[in-house]
PyMOL commands that place a pseudoatom at each C-alpha (Angstrom):
pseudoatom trace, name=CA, resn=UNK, resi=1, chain=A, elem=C, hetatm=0, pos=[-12.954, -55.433, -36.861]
pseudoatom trace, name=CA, resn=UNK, resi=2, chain=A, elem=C, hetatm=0, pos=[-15.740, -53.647, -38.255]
pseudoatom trace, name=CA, resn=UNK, resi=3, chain=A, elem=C, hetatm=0, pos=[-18.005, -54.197, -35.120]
pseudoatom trace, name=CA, resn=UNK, resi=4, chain=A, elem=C, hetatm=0, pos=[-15.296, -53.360, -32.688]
pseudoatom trace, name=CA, resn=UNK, resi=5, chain=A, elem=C, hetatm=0, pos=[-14.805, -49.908, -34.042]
pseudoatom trace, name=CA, resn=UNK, resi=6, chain=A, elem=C, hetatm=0, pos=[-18.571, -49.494, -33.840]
pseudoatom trace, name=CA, resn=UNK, resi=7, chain=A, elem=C, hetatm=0, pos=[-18.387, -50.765, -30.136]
pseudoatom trace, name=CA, resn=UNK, resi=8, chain=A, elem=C, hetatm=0, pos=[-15.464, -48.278, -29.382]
pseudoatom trace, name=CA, resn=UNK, resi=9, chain=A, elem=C, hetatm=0, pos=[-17.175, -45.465, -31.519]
pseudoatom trace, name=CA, resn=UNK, resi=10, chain=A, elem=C, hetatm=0, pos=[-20.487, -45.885, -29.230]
pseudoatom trace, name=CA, resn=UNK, resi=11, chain=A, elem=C, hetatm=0, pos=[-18.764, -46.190, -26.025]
pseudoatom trace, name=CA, resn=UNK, resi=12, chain=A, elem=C, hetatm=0, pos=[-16.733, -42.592, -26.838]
pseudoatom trace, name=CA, resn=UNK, resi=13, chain=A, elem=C, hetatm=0, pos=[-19.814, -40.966, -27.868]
pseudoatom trace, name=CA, resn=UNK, resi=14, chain=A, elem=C, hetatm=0, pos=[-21.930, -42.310, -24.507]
pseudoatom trace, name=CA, resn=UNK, resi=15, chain=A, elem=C, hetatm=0, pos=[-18.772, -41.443, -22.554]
pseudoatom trace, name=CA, resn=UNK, resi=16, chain=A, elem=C, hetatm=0, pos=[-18.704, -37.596, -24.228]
pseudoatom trace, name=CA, resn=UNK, resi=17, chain=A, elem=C, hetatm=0, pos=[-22.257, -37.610, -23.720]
pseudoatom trace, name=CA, resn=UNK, resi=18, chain=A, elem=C, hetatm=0, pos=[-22.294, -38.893, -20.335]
pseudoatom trace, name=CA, resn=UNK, resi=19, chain=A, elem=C, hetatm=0, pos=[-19.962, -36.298, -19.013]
pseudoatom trace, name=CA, resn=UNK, resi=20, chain=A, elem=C, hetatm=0, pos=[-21.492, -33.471, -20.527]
pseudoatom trace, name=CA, resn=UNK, resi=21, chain=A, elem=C, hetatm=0, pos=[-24.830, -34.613, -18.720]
pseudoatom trace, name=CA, resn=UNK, resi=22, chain=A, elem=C, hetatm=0, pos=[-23.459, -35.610, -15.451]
pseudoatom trace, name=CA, resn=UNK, resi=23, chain=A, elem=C, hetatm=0, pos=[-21.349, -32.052, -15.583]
pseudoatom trace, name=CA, resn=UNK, resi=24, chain=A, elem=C, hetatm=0, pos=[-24.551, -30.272, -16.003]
pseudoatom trace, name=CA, resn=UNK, resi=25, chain=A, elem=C, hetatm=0, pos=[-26.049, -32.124, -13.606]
pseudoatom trace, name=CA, resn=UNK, resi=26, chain=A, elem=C, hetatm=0, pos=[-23.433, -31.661, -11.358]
pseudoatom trace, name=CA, resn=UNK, resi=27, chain=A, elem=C, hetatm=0, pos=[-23.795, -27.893, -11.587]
pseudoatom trace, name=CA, resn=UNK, resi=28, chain=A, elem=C, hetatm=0, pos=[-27.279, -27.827, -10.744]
pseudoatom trace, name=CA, resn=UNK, resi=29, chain=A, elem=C, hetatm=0, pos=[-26.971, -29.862, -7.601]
pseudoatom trace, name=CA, resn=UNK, resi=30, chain=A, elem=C, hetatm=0, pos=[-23.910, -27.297, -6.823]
pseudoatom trace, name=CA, resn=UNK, resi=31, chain=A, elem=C, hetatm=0, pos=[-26.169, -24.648, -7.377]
pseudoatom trace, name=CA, resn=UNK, resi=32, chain=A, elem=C, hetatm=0, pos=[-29.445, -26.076, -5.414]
pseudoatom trace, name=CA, resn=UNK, resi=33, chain=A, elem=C, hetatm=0, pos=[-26.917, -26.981, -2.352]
pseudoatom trace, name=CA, resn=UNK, resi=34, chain=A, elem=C, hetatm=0, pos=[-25.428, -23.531, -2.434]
pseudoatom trace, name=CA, resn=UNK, resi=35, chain=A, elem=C, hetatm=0, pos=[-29.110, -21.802, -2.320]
pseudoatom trace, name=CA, resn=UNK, resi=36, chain=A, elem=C, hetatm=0, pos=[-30.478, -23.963, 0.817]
pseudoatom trace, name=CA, resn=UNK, resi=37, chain=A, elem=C, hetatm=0, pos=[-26.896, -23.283, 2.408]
pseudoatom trace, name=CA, resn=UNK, resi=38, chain=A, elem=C, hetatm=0, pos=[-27.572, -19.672, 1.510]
pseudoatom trace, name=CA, resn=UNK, resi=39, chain=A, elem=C, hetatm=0, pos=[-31.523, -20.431, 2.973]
pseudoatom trace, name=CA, resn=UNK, resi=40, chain=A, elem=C, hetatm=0, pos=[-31.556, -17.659, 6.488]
pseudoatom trace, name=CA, resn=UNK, resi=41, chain=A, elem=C, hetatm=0, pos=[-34.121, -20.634, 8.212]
pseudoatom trace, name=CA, resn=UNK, resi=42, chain=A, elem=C, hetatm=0, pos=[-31.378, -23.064, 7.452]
pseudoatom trace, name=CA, resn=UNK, resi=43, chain=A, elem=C, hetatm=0, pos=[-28.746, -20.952, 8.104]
pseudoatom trace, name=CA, resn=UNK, resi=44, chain=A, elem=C, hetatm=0, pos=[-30.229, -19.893, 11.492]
pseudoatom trace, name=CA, resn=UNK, resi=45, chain=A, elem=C, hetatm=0, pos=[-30.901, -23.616, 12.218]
pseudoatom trace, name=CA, resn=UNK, resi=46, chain=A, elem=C, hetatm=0, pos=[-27.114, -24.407, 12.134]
pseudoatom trace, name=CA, resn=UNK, resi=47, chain=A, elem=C, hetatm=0, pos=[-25.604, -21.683, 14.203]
pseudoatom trace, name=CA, resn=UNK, resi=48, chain=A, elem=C, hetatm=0, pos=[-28.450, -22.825, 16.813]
pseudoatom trace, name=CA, resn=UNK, resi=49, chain=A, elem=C, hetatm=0, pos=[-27.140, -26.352, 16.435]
pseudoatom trace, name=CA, resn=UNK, resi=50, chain=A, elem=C, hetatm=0, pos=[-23.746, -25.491, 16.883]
pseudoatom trace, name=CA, resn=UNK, resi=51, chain=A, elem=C, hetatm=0, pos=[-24.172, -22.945, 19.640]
pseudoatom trace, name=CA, resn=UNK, resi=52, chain=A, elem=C, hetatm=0, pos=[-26.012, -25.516, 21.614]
pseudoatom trace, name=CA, resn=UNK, resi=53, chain=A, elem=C, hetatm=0, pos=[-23.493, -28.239, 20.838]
pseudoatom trace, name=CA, resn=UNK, resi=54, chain=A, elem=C, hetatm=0, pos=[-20.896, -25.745, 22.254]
pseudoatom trace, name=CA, resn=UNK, resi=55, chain=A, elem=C, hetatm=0, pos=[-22.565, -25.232, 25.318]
pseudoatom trace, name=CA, resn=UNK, resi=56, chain=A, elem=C, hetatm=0, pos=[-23.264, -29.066, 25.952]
pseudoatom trace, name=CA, resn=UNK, resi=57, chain=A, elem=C, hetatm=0, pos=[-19.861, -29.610, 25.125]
pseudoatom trace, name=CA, resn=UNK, resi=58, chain=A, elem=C, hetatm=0, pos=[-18.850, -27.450, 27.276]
pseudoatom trace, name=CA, resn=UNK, resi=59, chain=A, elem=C, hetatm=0, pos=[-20.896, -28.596, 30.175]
pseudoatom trace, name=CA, resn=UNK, resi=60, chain=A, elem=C, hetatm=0, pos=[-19.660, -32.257, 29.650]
pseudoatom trace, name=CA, resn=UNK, resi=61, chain=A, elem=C, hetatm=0, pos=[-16.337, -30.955, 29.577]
pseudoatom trace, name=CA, resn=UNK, resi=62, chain=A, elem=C, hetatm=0, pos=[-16.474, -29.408, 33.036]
pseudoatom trace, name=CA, resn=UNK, resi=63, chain=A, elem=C, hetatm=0, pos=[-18.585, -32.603, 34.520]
pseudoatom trace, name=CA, resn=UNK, resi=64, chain=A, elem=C, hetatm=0, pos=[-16.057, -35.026, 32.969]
pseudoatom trace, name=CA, resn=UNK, resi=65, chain=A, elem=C, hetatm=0, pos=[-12.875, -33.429, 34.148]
pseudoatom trace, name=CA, resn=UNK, resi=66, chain=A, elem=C, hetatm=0, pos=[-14.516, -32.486, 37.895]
pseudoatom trace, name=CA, resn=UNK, resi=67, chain=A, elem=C, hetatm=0, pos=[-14.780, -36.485, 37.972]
pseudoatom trace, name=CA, resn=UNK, resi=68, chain=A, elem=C, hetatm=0, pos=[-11.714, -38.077, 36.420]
pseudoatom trace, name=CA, resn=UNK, resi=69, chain=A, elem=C, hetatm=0, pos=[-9.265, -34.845, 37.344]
pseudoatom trace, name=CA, resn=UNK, resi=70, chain=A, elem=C, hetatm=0, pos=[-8.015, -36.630, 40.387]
pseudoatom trace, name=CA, resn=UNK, resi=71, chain=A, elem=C, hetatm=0, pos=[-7.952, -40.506, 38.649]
pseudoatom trace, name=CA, resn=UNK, resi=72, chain=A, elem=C, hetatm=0, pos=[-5.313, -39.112, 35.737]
pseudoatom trace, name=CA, resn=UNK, resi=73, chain=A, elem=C, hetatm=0, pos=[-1.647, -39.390, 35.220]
pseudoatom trace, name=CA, resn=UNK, resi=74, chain=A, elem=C, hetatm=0, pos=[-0.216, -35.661, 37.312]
pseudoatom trace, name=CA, resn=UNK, resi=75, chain=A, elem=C, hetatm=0, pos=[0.983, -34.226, 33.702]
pseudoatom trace, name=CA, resn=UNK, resi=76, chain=A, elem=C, hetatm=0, pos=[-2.997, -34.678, 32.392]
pseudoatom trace, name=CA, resn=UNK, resi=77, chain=A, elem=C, hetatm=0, pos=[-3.997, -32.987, 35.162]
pseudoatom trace, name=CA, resn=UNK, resi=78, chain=A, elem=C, hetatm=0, pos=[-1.903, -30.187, 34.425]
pseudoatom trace, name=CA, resn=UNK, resi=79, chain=A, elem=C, hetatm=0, pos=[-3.136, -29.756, 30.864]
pseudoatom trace, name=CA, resn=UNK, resi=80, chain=A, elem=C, hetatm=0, pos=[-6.959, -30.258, 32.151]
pseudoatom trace, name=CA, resn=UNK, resi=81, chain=A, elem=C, hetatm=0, pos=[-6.192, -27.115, 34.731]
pseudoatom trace, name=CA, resn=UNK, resi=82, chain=A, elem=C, hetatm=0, pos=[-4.495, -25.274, 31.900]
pseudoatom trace, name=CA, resn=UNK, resi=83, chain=A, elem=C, hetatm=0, pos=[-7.519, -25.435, 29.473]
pseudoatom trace, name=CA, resn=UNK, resi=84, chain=A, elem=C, hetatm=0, pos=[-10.034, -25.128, 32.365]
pseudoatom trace, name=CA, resn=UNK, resi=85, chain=A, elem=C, hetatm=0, pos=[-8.215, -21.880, 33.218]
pseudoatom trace, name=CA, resn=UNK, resi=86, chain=A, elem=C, hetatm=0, pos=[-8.217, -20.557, 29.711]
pseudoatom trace, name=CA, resn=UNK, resi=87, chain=A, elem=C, hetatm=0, pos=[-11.261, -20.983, 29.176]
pseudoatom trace, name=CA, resn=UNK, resi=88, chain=A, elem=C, hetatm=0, pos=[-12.235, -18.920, 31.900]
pseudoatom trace, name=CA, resn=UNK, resi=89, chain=A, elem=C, hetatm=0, pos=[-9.925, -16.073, 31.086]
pseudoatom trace, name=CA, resn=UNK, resi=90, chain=A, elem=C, hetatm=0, pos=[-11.813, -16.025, 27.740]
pseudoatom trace, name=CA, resn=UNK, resi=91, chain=A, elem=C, hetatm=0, pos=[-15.086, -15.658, 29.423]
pseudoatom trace, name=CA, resn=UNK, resi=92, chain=A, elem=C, hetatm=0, pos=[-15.878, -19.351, 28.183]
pseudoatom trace, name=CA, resn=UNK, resi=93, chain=A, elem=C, hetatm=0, pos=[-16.389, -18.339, 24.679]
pseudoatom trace, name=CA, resn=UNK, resi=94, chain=A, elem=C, hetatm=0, pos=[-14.049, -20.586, 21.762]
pseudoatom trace, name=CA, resn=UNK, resi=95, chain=A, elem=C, hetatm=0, pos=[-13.849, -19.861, 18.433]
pseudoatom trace, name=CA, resn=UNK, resi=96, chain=A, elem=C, hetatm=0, pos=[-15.406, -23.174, 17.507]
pseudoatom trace, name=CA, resn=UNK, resi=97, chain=A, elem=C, hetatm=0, pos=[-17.753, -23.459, 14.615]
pseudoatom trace, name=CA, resn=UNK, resi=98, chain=A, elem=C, hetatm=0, pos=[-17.687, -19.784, 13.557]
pseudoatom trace, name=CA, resn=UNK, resi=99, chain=A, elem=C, hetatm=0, pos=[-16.174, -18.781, 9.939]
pseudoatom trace, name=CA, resn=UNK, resi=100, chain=A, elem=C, hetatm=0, pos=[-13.528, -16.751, 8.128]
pseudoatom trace, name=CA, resn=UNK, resi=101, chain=A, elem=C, hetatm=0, pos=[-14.844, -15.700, 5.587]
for i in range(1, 101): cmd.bond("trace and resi %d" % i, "trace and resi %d" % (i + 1))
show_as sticks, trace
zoom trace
C-alpha cells in the first residue's frame, strides 16, 4: 500500500508539473506563431500566394468549363453559365481568401 500511494503521489505531481510546463510552453509557441503571422515579408508572401492561386483558379475554371460545358447534364450547364456570368458582372474579382476582421 505504502508504495502505491508513492506511485500515485509521483504520477500527480509529474502530471501538475507536466501541465504547467507544457501550458507555458504552449504559450510561447502561441506567441512565436502569432509574431511570424504578424511578420509583413510573411504576410506579403501569403496574399501573393493566394492572389495567384485565385487567378490560376480562375483560369482553370474558364479552360475546364469551355471544354466539358457541352459534355454535361443541361441543368450543369445552366449553373456553369450562371457562375460564368456572375463572375463577369463582378469584374472577375471573389471575395476568396480575404478577411473580416
Amino acid at each position: 500500500m505504502r508504495y502505491r500511494l508513492t506511485f500515485v503521489a509521483g504520477v500527480v505531481l509529474g502530471y501538475v508539473l507536466g501541465t504547467r510546463a507544457g501550458r507555458e510552453r504552449y504559450e510561447q509557441l502561441k506567441k512565436s506563431a502569432r509574431q511570424f503571422a504578424q511578420n509583413p515579408a510573411v504576410r506579403n508572401t501569403a496574399e501573393t500566394a493566394a492572389h495567384q492561386g485565385r487567378e490560376f483558379a480562375g483560369k482553370a475554371y474558364h479552360v475546364v468549363s469551355d471544354k466539358v460545358g457541352d459534355r454535361v447534364p443541361e441543368s450543369v450547364a445552366d449553373r456553369v453559365r450562371h457562375l460564368r456570368d456572375r463572375a463577369t458582372h463582378n469584374g472577375g474579382e471573389d471575395d476568396w481568401g480575404t478577411t473580416n476582421t
